[in-house]
FINU-95899 format. One record per residue: residue number from 1; y, x, z of N, C-alpha, C in turn. Coordinates in steps of 0.02 Angstrom, whole numbers. Layout:
# residues N
> NUM  Y  X  Z  Y  X  Z  Y  X  Z
...
//
This chain:
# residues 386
> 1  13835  3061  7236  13816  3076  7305  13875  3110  7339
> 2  13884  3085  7385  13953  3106  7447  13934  3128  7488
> 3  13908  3189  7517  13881  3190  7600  13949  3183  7631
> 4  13982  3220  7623  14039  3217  7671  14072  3172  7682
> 5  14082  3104  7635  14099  3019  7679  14021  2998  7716
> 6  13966  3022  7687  13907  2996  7737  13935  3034  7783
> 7  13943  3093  7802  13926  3115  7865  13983  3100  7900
> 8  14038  3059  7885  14094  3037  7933  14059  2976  7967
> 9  14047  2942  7928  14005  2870  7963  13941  2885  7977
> 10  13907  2942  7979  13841  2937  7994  13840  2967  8092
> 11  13896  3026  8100  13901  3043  8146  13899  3017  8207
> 12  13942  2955  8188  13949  2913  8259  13885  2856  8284
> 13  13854  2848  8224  13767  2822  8256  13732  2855  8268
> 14  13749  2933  8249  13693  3001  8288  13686  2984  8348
> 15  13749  2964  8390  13750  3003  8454  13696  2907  8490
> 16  13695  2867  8444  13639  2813  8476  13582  2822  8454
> 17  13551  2864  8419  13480  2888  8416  13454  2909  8449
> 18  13418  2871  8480  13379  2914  8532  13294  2871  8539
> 19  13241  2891  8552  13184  2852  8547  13147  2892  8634
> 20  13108  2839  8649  13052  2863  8692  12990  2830  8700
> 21  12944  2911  8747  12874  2887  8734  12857  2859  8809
> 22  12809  2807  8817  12764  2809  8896  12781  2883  8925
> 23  12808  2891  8977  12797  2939  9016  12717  2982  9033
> 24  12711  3021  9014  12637  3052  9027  12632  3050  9118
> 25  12689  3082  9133  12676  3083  9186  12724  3069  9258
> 26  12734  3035  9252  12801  3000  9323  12808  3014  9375
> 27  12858  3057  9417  12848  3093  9476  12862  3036  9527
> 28  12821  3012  9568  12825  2936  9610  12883  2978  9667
> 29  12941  2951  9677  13006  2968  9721  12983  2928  9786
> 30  12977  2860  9810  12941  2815  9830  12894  2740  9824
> 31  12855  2728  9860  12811  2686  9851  12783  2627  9950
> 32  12819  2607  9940  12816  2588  10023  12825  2496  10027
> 33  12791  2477  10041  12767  2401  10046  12801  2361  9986
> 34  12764  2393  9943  12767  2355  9861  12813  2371  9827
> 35  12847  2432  9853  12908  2438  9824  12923  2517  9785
> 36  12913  2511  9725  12910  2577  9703  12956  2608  9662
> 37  12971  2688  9694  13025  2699  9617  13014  2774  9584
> 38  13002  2805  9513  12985  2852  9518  13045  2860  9459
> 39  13035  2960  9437  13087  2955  9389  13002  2995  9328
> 40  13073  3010  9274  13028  3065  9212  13086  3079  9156
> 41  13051  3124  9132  13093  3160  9089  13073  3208  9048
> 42  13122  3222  9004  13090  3268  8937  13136  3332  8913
> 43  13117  3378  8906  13152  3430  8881  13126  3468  8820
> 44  13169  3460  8750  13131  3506  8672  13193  3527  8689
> 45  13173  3584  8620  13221  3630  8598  13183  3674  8551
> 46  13221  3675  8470  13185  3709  8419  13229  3756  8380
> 47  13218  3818  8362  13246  3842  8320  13210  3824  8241
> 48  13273  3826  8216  13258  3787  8139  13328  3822  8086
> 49  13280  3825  8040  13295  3845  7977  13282  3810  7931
> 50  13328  3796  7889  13364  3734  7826  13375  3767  7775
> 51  13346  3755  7724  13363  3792  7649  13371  3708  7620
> 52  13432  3707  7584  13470  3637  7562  13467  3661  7471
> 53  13452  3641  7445  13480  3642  7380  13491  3600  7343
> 54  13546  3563  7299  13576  3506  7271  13559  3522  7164
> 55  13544  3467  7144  13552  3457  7069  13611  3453  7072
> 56  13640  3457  6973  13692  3479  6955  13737  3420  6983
> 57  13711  3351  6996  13755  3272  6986  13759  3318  7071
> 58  13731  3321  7117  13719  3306  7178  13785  3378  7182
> 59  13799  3412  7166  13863  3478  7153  13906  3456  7144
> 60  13934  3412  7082  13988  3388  7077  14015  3314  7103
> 61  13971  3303  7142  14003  3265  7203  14014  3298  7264
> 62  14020  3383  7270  14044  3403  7336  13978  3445  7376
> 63  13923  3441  7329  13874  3461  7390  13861  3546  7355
> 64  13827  3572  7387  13834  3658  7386  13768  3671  7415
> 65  13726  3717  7381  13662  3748  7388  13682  3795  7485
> 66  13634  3779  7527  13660  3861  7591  13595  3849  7597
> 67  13587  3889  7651  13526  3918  7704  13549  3900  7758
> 68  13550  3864  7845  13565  3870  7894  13517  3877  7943
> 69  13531  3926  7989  13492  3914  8044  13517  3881  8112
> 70  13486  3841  8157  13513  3816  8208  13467  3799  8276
> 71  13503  3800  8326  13446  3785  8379  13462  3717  8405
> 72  13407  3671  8409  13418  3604  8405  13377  3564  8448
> 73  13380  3513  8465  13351  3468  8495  13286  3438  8437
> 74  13237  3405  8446  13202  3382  8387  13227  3327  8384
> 75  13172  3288  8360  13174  3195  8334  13176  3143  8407
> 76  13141  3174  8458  13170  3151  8494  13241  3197  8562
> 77  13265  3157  8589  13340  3196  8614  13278  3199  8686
> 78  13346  3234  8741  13331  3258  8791  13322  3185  8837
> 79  13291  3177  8885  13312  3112  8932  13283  3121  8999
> 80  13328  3080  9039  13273  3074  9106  13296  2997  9118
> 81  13224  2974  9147  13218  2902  9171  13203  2889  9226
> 82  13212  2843  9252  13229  2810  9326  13161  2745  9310
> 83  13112  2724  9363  13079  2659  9341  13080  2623  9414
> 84  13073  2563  9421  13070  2527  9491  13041  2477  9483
> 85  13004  2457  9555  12948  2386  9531  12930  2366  9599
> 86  12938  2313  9628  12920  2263  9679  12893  2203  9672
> 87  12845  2216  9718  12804  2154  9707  12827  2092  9774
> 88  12835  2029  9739  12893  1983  9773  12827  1891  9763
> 89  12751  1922  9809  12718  1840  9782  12668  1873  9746
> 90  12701  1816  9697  12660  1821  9635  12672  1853  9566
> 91  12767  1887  9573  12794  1892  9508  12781  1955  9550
> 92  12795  2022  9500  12790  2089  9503  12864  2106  9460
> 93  12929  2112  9493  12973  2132  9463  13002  2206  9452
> 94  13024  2230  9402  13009  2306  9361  13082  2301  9330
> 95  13102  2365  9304  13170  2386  9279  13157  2454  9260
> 96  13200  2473  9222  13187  2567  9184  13273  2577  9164
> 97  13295  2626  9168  13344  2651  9164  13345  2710  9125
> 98  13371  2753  9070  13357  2802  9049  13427  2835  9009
> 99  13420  2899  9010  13506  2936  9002  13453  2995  8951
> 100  13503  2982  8879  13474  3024  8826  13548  3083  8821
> 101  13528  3140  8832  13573  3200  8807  13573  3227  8763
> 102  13614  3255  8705  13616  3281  8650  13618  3355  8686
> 103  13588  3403  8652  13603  3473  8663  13643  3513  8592
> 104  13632  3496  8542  13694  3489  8488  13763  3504  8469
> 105  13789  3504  8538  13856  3508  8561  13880  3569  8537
> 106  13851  3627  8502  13887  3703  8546  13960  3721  8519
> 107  13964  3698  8458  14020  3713  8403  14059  3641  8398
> 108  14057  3582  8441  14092  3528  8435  14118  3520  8484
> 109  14080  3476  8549  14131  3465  8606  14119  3500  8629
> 110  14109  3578  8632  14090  3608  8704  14056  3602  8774
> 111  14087  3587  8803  14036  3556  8874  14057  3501  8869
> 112  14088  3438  8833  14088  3369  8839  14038  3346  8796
> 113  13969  3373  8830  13919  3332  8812  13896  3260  8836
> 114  13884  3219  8749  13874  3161  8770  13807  3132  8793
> 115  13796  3073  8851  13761  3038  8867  13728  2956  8862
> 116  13673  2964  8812  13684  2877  8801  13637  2858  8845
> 117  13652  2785  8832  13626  2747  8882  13552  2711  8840
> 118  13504  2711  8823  13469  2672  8772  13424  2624  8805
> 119  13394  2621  8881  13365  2576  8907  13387  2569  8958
> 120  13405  2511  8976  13440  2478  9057  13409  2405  9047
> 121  13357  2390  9065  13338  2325  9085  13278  2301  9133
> 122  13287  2266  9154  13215  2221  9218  13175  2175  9188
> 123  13126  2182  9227  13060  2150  9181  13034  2106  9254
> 124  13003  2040  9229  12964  1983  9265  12891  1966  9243
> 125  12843  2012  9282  12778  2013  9262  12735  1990  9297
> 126  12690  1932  9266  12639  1892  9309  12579  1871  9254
> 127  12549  1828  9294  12458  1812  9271  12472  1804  9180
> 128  12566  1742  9175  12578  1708  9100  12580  1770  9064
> 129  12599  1866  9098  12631  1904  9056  12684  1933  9062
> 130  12740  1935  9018  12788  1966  9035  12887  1940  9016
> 131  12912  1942  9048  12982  1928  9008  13030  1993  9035
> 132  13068  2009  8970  13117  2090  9001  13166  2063  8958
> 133  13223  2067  9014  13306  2064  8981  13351  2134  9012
> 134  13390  2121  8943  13425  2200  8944  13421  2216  8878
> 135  13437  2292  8902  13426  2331  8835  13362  2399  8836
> 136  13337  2350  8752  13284  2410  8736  13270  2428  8659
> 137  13224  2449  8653  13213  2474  8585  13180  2405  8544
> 138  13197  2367  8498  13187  2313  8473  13112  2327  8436
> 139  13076  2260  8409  13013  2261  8391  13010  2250  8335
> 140  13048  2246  8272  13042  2257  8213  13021  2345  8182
> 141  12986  2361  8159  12962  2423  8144  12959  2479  8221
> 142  12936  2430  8265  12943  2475  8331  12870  2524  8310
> 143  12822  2473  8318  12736  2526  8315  12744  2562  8261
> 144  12760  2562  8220  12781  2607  8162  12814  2678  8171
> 145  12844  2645  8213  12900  2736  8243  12861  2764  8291
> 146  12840  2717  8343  12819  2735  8419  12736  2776  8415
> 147  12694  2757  8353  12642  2772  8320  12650  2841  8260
> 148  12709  2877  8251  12708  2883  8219  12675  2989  8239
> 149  12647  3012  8202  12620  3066  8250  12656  3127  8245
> 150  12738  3108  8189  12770  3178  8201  12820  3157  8266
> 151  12821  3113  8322  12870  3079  8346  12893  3139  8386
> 152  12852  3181  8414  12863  3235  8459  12895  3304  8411
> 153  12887  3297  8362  12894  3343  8302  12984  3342  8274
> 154  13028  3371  8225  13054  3381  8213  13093  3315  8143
> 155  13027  3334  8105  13070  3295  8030  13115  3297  7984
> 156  13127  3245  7965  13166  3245  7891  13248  3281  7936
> 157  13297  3324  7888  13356  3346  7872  13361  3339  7807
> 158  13464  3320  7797  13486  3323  7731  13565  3346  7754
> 159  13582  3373  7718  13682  3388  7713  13700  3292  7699
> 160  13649  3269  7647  13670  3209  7606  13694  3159  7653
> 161  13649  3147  7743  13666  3119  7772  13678  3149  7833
> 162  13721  3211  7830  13750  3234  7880  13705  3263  7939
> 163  13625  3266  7931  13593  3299  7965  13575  3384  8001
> 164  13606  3406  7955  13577  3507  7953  13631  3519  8015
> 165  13694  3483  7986  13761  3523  8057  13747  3456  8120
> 166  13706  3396  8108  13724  3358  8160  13731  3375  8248
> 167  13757  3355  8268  13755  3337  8360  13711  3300  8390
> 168  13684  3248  8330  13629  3218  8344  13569  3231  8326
> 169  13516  3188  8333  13431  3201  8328  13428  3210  8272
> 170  13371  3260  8227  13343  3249  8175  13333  3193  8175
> 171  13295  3178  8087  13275  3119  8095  13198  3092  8072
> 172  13165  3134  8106  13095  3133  8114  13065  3094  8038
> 173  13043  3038  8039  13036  2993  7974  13078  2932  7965
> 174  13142  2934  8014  13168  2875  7993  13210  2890  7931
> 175  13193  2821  7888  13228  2831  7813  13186  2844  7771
> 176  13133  2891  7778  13059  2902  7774  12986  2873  7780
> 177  12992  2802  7794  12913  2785  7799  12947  2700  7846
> 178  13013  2706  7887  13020  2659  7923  13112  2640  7928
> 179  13121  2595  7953  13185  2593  8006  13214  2600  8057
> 180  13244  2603  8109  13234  2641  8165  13264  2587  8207
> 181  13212  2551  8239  13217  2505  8296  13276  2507  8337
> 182  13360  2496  8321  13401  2518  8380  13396  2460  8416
> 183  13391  2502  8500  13418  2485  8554  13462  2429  8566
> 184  13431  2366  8561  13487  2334  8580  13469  2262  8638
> 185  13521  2244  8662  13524  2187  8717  13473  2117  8691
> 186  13428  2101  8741  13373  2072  8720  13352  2012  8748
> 187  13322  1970  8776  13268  1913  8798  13199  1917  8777
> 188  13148  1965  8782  13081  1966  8757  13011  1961  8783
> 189  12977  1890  8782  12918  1893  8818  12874  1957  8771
> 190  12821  1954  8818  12774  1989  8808  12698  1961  8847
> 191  12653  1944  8804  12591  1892  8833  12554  1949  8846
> 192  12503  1911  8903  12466  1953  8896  12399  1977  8872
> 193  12343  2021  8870  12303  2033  8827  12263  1972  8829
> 194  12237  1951  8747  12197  1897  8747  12142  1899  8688
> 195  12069  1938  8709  12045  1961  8656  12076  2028  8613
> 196  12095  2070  8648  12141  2118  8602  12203  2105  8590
> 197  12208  2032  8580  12274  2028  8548  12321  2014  8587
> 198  12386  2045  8589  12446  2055  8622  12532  2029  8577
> 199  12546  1981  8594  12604  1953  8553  12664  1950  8592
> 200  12716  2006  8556  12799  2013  8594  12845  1954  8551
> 201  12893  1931  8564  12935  1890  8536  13018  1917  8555
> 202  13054  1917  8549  13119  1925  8572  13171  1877  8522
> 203  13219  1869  8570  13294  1857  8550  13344  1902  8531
> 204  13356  1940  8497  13405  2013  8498  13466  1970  8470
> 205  13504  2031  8531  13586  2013  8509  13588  2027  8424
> 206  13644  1994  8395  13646  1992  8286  13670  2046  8298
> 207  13682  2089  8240  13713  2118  8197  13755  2111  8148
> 208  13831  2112  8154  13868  2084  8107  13864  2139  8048
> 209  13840  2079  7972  13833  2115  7924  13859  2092  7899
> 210  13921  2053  7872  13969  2051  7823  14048  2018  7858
> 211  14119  2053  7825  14156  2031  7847  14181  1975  7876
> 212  14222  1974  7925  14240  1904  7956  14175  1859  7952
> 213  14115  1887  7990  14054  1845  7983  14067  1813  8051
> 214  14010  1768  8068  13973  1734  8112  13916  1735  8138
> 215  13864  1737  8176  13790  1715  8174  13781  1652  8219
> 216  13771  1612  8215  13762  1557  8250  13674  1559  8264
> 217  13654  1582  8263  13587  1614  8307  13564  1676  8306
> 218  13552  1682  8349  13515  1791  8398  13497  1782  8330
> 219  13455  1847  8330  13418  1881  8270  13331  1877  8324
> 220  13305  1855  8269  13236  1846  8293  13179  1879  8270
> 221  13152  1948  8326  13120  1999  8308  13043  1968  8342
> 222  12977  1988  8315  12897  1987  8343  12848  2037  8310
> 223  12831  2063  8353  12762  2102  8340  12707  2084  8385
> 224  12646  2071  8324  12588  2059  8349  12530  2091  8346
> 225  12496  2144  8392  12462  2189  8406  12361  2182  8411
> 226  12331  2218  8392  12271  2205  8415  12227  2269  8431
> 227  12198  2276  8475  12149  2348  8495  12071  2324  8501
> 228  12059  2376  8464  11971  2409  8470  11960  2455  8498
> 229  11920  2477  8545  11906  2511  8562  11844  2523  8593
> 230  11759  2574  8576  11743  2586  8617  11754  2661  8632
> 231  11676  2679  8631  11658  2752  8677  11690  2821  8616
> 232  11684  2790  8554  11705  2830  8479  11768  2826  8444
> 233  11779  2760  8435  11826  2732  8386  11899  2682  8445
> 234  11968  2690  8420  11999  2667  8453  12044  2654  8389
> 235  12046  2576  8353  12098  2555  8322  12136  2514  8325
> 236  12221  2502  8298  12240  2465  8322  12297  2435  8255
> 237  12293  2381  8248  12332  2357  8169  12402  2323  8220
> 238  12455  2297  8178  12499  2279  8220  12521  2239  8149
> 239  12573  2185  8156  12603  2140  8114  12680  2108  8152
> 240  12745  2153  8141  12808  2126  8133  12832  2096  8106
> 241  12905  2073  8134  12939  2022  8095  12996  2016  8105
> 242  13074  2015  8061  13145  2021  8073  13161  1955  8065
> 243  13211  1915  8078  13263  1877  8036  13324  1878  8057
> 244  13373  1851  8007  13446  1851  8054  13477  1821  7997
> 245  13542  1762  8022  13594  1769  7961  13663  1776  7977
> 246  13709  1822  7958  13783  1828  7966  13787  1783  7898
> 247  13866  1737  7923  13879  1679  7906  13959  1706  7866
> 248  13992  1716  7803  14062  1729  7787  14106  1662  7774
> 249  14155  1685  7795  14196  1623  7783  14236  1629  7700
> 250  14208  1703  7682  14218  1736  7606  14164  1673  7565
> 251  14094  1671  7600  14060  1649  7564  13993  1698  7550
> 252  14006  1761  7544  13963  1816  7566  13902  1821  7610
> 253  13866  1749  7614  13812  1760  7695  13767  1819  7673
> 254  13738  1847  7731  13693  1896  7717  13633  1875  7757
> 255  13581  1841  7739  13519  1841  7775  13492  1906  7785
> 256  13452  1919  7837  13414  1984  7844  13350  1970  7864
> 257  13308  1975  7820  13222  1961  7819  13187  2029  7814
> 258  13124  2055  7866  13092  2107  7862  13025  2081  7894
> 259  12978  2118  7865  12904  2144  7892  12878  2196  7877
> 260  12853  2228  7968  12830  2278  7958  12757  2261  7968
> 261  12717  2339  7958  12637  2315  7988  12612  2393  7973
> 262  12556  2392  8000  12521  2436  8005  12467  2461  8017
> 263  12426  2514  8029  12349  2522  8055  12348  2575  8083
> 264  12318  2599  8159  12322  2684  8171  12236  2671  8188
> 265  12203  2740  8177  12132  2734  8179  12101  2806  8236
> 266  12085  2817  8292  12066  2889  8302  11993  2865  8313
> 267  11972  2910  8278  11893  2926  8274  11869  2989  8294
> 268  11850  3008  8366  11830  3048  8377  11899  3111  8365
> 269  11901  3147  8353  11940  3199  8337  12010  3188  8285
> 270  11967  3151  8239  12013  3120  8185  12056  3060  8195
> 271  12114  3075  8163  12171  3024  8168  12192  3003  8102
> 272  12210  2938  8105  12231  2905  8030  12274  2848  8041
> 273  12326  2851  7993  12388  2810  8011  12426  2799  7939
> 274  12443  2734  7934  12465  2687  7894  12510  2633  7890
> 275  12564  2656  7881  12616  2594  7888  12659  2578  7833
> 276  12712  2522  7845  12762  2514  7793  12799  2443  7816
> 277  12845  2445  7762  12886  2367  7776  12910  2364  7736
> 278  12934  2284  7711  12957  2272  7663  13022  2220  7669
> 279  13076  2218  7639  13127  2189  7696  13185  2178  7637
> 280  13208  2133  7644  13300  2129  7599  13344  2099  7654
> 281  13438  2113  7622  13471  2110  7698  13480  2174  7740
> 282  13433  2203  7742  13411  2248  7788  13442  2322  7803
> 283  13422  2384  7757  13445  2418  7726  13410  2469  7748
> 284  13432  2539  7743  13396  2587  7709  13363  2644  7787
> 285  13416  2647  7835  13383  2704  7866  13388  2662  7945
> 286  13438  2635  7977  13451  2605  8046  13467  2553  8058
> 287  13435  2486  7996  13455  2435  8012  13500  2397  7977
> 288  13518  2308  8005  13577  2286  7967  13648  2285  8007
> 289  13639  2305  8064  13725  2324  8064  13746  2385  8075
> 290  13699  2444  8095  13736  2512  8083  13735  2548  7998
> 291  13687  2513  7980  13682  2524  7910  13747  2507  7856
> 292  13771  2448  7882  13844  2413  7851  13908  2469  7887
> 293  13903  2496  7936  13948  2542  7945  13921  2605  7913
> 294  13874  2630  7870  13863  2695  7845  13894  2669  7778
> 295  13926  2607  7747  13934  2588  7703  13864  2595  7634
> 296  13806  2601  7654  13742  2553  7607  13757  2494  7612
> 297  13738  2476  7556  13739  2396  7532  13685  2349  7543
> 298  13710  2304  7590  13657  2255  7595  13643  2193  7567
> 299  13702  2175  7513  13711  2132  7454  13741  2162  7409
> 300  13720  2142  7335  13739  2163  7260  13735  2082  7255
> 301  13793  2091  7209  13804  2061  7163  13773  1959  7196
> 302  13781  1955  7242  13768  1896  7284  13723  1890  7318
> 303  13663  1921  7281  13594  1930  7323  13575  2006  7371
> 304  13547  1982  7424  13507  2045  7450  13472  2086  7436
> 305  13505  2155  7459  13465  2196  7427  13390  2216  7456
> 306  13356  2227  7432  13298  2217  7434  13267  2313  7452
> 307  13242  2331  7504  13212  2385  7549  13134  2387  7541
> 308  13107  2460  7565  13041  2447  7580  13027  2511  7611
> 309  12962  2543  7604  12946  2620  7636  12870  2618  7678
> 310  12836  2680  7671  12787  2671  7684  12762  2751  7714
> 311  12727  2733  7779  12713  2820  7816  12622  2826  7774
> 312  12606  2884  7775  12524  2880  7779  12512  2935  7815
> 313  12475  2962  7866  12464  3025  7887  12395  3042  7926
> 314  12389  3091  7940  12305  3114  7961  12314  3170  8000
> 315  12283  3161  8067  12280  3215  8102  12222  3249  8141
> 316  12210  3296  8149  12127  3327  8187  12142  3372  8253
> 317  12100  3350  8295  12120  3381  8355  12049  3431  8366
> 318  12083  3504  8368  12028  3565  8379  12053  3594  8452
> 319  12000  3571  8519  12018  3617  8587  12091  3573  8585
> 320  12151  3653  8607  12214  3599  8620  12276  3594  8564
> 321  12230  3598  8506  12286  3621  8453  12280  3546  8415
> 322  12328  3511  8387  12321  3468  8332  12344  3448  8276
> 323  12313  3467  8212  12340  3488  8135  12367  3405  8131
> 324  12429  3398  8102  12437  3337  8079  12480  3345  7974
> 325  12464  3309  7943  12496  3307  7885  12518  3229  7867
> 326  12594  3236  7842  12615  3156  7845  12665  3168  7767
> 327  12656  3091  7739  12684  3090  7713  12746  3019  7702
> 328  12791  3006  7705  12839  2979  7705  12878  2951  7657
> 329  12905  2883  7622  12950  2869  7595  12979  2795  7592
> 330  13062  2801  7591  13099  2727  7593  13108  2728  7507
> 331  13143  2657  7516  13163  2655  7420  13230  2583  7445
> 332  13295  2610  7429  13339  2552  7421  13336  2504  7370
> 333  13331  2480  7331  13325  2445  7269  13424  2401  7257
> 334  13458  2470  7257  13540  2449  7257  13571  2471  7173
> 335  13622  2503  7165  13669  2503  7110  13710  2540  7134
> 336  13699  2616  7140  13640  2672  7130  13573  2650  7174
> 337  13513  2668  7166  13466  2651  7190  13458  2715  7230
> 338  13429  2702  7292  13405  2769  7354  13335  2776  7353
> 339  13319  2830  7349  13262  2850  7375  13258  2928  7419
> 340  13205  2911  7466  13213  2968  7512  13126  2982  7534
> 341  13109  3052  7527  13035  3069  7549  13014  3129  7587
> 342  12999  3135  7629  12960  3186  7670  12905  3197  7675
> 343  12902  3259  7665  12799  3266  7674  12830  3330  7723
> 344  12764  3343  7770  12767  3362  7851  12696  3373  7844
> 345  12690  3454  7884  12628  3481  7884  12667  3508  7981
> 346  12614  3493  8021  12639  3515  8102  12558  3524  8127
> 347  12598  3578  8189  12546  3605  8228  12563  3583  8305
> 348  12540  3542  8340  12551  3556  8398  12497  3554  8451
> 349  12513  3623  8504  12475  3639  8536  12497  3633  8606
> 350  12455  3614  8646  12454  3588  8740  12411  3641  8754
> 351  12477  3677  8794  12472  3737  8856  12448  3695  8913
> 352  12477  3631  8949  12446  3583  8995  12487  3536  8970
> 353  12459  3487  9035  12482  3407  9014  12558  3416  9010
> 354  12591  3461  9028  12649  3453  9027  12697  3497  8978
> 355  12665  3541  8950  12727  3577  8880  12661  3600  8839
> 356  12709  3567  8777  12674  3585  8721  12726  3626  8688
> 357  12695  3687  8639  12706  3722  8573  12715  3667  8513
> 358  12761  3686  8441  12762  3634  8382  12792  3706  8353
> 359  12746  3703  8290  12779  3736  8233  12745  3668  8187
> 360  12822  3677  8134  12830  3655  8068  12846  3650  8029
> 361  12836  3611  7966  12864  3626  7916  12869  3580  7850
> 362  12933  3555  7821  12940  3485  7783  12977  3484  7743
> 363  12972  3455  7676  13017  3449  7624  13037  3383  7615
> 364  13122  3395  7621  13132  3318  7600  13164  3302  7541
> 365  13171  3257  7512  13200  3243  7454  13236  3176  7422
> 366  13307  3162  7440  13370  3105  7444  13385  3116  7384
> 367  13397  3049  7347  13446  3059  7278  13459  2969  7294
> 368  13539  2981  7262  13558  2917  7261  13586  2945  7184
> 369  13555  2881  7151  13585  2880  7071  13548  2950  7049
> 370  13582  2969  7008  13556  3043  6977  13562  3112  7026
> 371  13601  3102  7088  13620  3141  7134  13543  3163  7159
> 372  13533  3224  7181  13481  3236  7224  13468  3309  7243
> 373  13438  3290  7341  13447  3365  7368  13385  3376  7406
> 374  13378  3426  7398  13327  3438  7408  13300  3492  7468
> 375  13276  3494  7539  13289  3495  7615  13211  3538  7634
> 376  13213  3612  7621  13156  3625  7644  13152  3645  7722
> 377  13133  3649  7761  13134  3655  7855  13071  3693  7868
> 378  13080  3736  7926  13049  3772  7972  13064  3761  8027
> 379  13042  3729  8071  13054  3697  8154  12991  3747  8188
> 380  13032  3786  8243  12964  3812  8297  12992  3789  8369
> 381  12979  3764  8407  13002  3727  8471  12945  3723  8531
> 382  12991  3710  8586  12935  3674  8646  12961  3624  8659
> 383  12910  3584  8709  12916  3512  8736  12897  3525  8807
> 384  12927  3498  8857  12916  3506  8917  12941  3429  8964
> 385  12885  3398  8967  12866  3330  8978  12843  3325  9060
> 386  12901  3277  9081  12861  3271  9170  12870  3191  9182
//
């Protein structure tokens, strides 16, 4: 185990992590003969304490037992969004814009804090449904993340992958239970409801995963959704799907095959949630082409390596407080083999619709090969949502 070559290559996909929820609440800027534009935005901030401790293999590759404390952004970063929508007939045309800030900065760039860009695209919505080009958060293990109930919460840290000192987001459960849907340039209908059931399709720009590759077709992402709901019970199962192939002129192709799926259940007070995926090609925490720059392996020995991971969690809502307990884990199946797990016990409580309280608290646990470290956390934070 190396953290310190992870955390050279892990750094520079920090600063593209970024995730978001539906706006709770959208301050309408204007709205005047069909023509509407409002903004929204989010503000955390947590103090957190990290007790890291490494086995003997996980020492003599460089890693060192500390304690740190830090004040941090959570799992998700800071953002404000821009939305617009005119109605032109019969089509209803829409666009979202959104600027994610790291607060992270204090001991790195100073005030050259960075700004990503993670959604910039327009949408064409009518009776058939929907089509949105641009860039967004892709639909392979999307309900998985977007469902997931520590999303507002804090999560997994490791030294192993450069998390405790990062500039960037925790990393809530990604690596932990899922993969993390990046942001990328798209073509994706979206039908509309038919019996419950709701089916997205997209074209996503590839991901080059092996040298001097090729893809001679997008990468082709779908999730297919269904809701129950009455006056008690509100459930909803979902069924994804990846493909892609980079082409070597080595000879090296790397197909990339995944499925995700899932179930979330609230019953009355009670919440219950279940997911996983199973995937080769793929790889372990962000995918198949930022993953090939963290240097994980997405082929051994000719064949693909073969991924998986699975969330389970339960939560109860008392007045405005809500207990949640989750448990989390990926598995690489490489040469060293990865495994990574989080279990997460959180409290969060709504002062009003607009800022919530989060205390919590999670152990994680990375070993590649015999290496392994072990990540206990204390996150206490607010959320302040408009």
């Amino acid at each position: 185990m190396k953290p310190v070559q992870l955390l050279s290559g892990l750094v520079a996909v920090l600063a593209a992590l970024a995730l978001s929820l539906p706006a709770s609440a959208a301050i309408t800027l204007y709205d005047k003969e069909g023509t509407t534009f409002s903004t929204d935005g989010s503000f955390n901030t947590f103090y957190v304490y990290s007790d890291s401790e490494k086995n003997a293999a996980a020492e003599a590759a460089g890693g060192v037992d500390r304690q740190q404390s830090r004040v941090k952004m959570g799992f998700l970063p800071n953002w404000i969004g821009f939305n617009f929508g005119k109605q032109t007939g019969e089509l209803k045309l829409g666009g979202r814009s959104s600027f994610w800030v790291t607060i992270n900065d204090s001991d790195n760039n100073l005030t050259e804090t960075g700004i990503d860009v993670r959604q910039f695209y327009g949408t064409v919505d009518a009776h058939w449904g929907q089509v949105l080009i641009g860039k967004d958060f892709t639909l392979f293990n999307r309900s998985n993340i977007f469902k997931d109930e520590i999303l507002l919460g804090y999560g997994n840290v490791s030294d192993t992958l450069g998390l405790i000192d990062g500039t960037g987001v925790s990393f809530g459960n990604i690596g932990t239970g899922y993969t993390y849907p990046m942001p990328s340039a798209q073509i994706t209908y979206r039908s509309p409801e038919l019996a419950g059931f709701k089916l997205a399709v997209g074209i996503i720009d590839p991901s080059r995963t092996t040298a001097a590759g090729e893809e001679k077709l997008p990468r082709l992402e779908g999730e297919l959704t269904y809701i129950y709901k009455d006056d008690l019970v509100c459930v909803t199962p979902w069924l994804g799907f990846l493909t892609q192939k980079s082409e070597s002129a080595t000879g090296a192709d790397v197909s990339s095959q995944g499925l995700s799926y899932g179930i979330q259940a609230q019953i009355a007070a009670l919440g219950l949630h279940a997911s996983g995926f199973n995937a080769s090609g793929l790889g372990f925490l962000l995918g198949p082409g930022p993953d090939t720059t963290l240097g994980l392996p997405l082929i051994q020995a000719g064949d693909e390596v073969d991924s998986n991971g699975f969330l389970l969690q339960a939560s109860y809502t008392v007045g405005p407080a809500r207990f949640v307990g989750s448990y989390g884990r990926n598995e690489l199946e490489a040469a060293p083999s990865w495994e990574n797990e989080t279990v997460t016990g959180a409290v969060f409580y709504s002062i009003n619709d607009n800022l919530k309280l989060v205390a919590e608290y999670n152990v994680n646990t990375i070993s590649i090969g015999n290496a392994e470290e072990e990540t206990n956390t204390i996150a206490l934070g607010g959320i302040i949502n408009f």
